[in-house]
N, C-alpha and C positions, 0 to 999 in steps of 0.2 A: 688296486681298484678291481682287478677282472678277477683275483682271488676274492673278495667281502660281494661280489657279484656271485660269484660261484656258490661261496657258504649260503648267503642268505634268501637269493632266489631258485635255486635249482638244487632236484633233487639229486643223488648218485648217477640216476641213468638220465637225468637229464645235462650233466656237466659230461659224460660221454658225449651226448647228441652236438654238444656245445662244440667242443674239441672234436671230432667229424667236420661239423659243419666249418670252423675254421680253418681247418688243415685240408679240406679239399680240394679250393683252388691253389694252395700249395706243393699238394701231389700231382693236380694237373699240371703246373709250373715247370716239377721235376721231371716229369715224364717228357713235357715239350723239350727242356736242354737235351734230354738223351737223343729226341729224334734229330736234333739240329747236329750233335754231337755225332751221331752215326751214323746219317745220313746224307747230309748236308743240309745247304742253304735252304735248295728250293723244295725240297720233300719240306723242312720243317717248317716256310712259310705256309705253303698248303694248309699244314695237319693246326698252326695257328689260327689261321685266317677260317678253319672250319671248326674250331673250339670256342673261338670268342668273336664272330662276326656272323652266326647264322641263327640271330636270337630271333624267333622265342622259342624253337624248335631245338637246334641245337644244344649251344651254351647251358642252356637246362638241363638237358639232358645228358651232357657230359659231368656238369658237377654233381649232378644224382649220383652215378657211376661212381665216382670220386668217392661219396660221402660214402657210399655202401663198401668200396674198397678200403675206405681208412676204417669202416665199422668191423670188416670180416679181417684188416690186421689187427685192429685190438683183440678180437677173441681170440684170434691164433697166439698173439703173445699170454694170455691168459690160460690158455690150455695150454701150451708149454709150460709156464711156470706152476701150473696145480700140477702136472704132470712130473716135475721136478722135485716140487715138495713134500707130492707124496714116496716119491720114490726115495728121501733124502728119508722120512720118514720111517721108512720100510729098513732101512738101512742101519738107523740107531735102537730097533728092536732087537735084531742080530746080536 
């Protein structure tokens, strides 16, 4: 279903924007284990309780951040791999 959504409504950069927009409160998620993880208890309640209980101000504004981080990871995996290709390129003209 979210793939015949993706074909038929949205263009190339808007199935990016799609994928951003749903992977952001899951990089938030990941980032929260690591502070529970490294931290502990009461640091990651804090850094919780200030992600998703300080709406409209916060919460917004941390998955903006989110959505821009998972945007600037896909172009970084994309310039590695043109960067890869071309150079794989480069390689079979040798």
């Amino acid at each position: 279903m979210i793939h015949y959504f993706q074909n038929a409504c949205l263009s190339p950069q808007g199935v990016r924007r799609f994928h951003c927009a749903i992977t952001a409160p899951l990089y938030l998620m990941s980032i929260l284990s690591n502070f529970y993880f490294f931290m502990g208890t009461e640091v990651g309640h804090y850094f919780v309780k200030r992600a998703f209980f300080s709406w409209p101000f916060g919460t917004p504004t941390i998955l903006f951040f989110m959505y821009c981080a998972a945007q600037t990871s896909i172009e970084v995996k994309n310039f590695d791999l043109k960067r890869r290709a071309e150079g794989f390129a480069k390689r079979k003209e040798i």
